[in-house]
C-alpha positions in Angstrom: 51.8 -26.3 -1.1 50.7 -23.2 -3.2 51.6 -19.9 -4.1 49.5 -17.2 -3.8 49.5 -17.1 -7.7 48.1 -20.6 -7.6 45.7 -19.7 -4.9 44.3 -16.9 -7.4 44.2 -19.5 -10.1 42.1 -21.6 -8.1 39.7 -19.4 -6.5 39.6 -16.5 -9.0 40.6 -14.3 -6.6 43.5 -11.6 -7.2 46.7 -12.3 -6.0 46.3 -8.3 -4.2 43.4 -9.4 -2.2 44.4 -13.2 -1.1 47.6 -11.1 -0.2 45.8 -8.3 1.9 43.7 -11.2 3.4 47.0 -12.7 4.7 48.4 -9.2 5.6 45.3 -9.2 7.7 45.7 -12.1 9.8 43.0 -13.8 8.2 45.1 -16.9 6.1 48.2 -17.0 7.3 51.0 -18.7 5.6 51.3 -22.4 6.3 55.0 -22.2 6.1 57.4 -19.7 3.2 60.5 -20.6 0.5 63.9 -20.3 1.3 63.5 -16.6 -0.7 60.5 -15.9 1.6 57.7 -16.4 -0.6 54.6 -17.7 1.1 53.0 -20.6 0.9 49.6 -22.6 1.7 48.3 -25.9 2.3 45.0 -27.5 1.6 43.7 -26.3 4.9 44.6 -23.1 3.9 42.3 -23.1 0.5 39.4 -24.2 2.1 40.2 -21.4 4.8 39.9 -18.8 1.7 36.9 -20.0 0.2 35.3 -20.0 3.4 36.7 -16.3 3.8 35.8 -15.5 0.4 31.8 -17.0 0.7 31.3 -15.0 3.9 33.0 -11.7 2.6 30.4 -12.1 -0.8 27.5 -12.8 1.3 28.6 -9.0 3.0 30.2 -10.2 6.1 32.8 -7.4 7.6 36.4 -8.9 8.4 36.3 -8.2 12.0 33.0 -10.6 11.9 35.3 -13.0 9.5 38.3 -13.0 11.7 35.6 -14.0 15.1 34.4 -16.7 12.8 37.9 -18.0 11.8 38.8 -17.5 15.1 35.5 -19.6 16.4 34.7 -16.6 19.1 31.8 -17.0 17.1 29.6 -19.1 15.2 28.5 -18.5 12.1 24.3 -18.7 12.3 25.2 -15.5 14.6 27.1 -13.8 12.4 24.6 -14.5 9.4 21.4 -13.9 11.5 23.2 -10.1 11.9 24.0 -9.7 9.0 20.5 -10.7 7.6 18.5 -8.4 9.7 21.1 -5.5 8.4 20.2 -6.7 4.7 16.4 -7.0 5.3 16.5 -3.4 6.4 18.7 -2.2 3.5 16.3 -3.9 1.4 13.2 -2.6 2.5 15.0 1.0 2.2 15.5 0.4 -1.6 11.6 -1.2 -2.2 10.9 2.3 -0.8 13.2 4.0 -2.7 11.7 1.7 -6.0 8.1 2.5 -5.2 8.6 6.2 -5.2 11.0 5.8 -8.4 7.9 3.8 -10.4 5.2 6.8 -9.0 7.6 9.6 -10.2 8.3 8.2 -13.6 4.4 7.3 -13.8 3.5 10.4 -12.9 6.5 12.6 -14.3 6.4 14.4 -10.5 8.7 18.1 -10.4 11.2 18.1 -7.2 8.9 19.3 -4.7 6.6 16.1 -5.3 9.3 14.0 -5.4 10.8 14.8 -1.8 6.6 14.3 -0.6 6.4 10.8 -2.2 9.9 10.0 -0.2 8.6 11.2 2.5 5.4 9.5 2.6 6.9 6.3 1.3 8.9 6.3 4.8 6.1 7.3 7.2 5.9 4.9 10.5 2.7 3.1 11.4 2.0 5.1 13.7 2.2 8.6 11.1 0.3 6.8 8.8 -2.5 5.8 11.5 -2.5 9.6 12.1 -2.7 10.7 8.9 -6.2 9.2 8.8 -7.4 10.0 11.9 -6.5 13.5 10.8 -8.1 13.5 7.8 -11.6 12.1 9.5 -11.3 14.7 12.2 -11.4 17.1 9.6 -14.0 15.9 7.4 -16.7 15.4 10.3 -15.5 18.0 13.2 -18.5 20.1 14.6 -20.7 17.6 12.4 -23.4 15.8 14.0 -22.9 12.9 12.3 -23.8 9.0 12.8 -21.1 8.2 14.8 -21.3 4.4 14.5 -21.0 4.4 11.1 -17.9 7.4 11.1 -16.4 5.4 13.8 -16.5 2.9 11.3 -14.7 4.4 8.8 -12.1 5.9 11.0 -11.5 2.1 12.4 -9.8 1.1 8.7 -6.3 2.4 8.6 -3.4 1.4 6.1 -1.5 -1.4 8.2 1.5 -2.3 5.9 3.1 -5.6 6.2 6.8 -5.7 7.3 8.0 -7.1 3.8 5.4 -5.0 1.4 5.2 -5.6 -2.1 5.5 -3.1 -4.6 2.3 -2.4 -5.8 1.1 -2.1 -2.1 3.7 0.6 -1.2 2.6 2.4 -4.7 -0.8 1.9 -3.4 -0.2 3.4 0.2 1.6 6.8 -1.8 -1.5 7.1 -4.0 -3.6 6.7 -0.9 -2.0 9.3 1.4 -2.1 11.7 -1.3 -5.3 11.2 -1.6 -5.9 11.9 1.9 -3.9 15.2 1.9 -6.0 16.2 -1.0 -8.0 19.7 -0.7 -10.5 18.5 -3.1 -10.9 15.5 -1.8 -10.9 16.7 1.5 -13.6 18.9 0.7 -15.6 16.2 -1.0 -15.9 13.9 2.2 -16.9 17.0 4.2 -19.8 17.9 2.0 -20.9 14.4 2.0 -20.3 14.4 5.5 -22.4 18.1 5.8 -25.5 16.0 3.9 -25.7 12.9 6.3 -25.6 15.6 9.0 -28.4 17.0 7.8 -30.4 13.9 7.0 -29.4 12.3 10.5 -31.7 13.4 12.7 -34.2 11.8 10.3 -32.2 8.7 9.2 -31.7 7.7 13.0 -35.7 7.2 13.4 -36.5 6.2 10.0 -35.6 2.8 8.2 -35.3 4.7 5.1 -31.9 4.8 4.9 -30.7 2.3 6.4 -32.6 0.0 3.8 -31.0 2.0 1.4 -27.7 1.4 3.3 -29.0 -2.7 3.4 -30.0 -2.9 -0.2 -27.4 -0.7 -2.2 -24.8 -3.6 -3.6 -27.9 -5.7 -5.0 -29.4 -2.5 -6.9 -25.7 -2.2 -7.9 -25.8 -5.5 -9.2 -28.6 -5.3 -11.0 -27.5 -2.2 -12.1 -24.3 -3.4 -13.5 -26.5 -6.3 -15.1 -28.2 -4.2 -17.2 -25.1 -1.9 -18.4 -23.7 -5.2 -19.4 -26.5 -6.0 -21.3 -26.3 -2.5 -23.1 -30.1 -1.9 -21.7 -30.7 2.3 -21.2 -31.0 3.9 -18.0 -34.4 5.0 -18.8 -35.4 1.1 -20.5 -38.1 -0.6 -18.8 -35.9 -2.2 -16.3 -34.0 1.5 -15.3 -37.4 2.5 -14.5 -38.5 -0.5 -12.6 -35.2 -0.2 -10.2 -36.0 3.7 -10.1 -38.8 3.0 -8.4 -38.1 0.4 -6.4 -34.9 2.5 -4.7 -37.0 6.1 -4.7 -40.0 3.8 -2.5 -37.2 2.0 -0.2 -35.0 5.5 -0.2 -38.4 7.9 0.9 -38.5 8.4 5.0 -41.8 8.2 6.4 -43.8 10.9 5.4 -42.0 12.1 2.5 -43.5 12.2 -0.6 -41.8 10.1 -4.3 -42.0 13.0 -5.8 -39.9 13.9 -9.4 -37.9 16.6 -6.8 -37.5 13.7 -4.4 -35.9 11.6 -7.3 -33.7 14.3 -8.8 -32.2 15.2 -5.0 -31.8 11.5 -4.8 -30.3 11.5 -7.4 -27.7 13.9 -7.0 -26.8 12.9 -3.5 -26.1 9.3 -4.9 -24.1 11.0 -7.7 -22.0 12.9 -5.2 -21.6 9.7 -3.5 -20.4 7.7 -6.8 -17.1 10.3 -7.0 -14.8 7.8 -8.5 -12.3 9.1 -5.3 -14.2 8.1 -2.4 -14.7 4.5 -4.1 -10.6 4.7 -5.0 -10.1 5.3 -0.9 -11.2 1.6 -0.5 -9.7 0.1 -3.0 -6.0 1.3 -2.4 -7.0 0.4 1.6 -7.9 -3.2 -0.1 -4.8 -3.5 -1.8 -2.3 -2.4 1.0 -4.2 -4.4 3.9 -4.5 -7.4 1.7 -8.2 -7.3 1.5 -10.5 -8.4 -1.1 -10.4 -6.5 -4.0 -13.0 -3.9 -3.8 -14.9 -3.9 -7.0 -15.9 -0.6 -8.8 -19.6 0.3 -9.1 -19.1 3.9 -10.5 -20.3 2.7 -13.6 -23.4 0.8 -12.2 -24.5 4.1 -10.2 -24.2 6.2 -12.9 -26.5 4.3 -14.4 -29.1 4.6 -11.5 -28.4 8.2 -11.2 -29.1 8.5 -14.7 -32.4 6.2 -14.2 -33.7 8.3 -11.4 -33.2 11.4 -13.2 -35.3 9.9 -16.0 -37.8 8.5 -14.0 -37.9 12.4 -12.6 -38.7 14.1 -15.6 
């Protein structure tokens, strides 16, 4: 037989809470002194140990008495009990990703409370958000629609159990969204296809340009690597090469030809738009997107040579 003191001593619990515990009804006394001190058995140790593992792993004592009691099983009790955990713990990654972007970012209140409030958008906000920001960016526009439904088609799908970087990713990304600027960028990019669209849906033009723009980034990227100048021998060759491919039928390679190519590609390059896809990447678990800002800088700057 023990004594609650020895219970403590075994356990490490306090003598108050094996005490309250027995007050409760959840280890009773296996029999008491002739002073009225109580006392337990072996059965009544493993009782508090089991009492004790449950009430560490969060368990409430109503659910620890129905277990005692065998009203019910334990797998039930844990399996609620782990769903109630999973959701406090995807509460306090949100709460950590929009902790890491303030103290990244050194955010006053006001951008605080929109980073929480982003963080804890539903799917179906966030696949909003985006269609929202597309509606605005191409409304009234007549715009190739395959390719715009296209874009539209890739939302931010978080996973149930996000990382951290993806849920920084998804706050960097709907801020980017909301951006004016940004905003404003798309749509003026959006305002040029427009205006080319009538020609580029007859004329193979651009979609070769469309077709062959990652290998002339490649190569482009090649020859930055291998220090060579935008307007080197091989800047001019791949100058030429995307003005002749990038010309509609009947338009002239002219050196204003190359310098409007040139700034529509350089409009094009905005380290944002390419920054869109690679946050998407990162919080849809795609490929890594790879930057080619610096590889069509390099062509801009080519083109521009090649126009003087």
């Amino acid at each position: 037989m023990f004594t609650i003191g020895e219970l403590s001593r075994r356990t490490g619990l306090s003598v108050k809470t094996i005490r309250y515990y027995s007050d409760e009804g959840l280890l009773p006394p296996t029999d008491r002194t002739s002073a009225g001190y109580r006392l337990y058995d072996t059965t009544s140790l493993a009782r508090l140990e089991l009492v004790r593992t449950l009430r560490e792993l969060g368990v409430g004592l109503a659910d620890v008495r129905r277990v005692l009691a065998r009203t019910q099983d334990v797998s039930t009790v844990a399996a609620k009990h782990l769903e109630v955990l999973e959701e406090q713990l995807r509460v306090l990654r949100l709460r950590r990703a929009v902790l890491r972007a303030v103290v990244k970012r050194g955010g006053e209140l006001n951008e605080v409370k929109l980073m929480n409030k982003l963080a804890s958008m539903s799917d179906e906000e966030r696949r909003r958000l985006v269609d929202e920001f597309w509606d605005e960016v191409s409304e009234g526009l007549d715009v190739d629609s395959e390719f715009y439904d296209r874009m539209r088609s890739a939302k931010p799908e978080l996973p149930d159990d996000p990382t951290p970087r993806q849920l920084e990713a998804w706050i960097e990304f709907a801020e980017l969204v909301r951006d004016p600027e940004f905003r404003g960028l798309t749509r003026r990019m959006s305002e040029r296809q427009a205006e080319r669209g009538q020609v580029a849906t007859t004329d193979t033009a651009a979609r070769a340009q469309q077709e062959h723009w990652c290998e002339w980034s490649d190569r482009a990227q090649a020859a930055v690597d291998q220090g060579l100048a935008a307007d080197s021998p091989t800047g001019r060759e791949l100058a030429d090469e995307i003005a002749a491919r990038s010309a509609a039928e009947g338009v002239a390679d002219t050196p204003r030809f190359r310098a409007e190519l040139a700034g529509r590609i350089a409009e094009g390059a905005d380290p944002r738009a390419e920054r869109y896809w690679q946050l998407l990447a990162i919080i849809n678990d795609w490929p890594a997107v790879p930057s080619r800002n610096e590889a069509a800088r390099w062509i801009v700057a080519a083109l521009r040579a090649t126009a003087d």
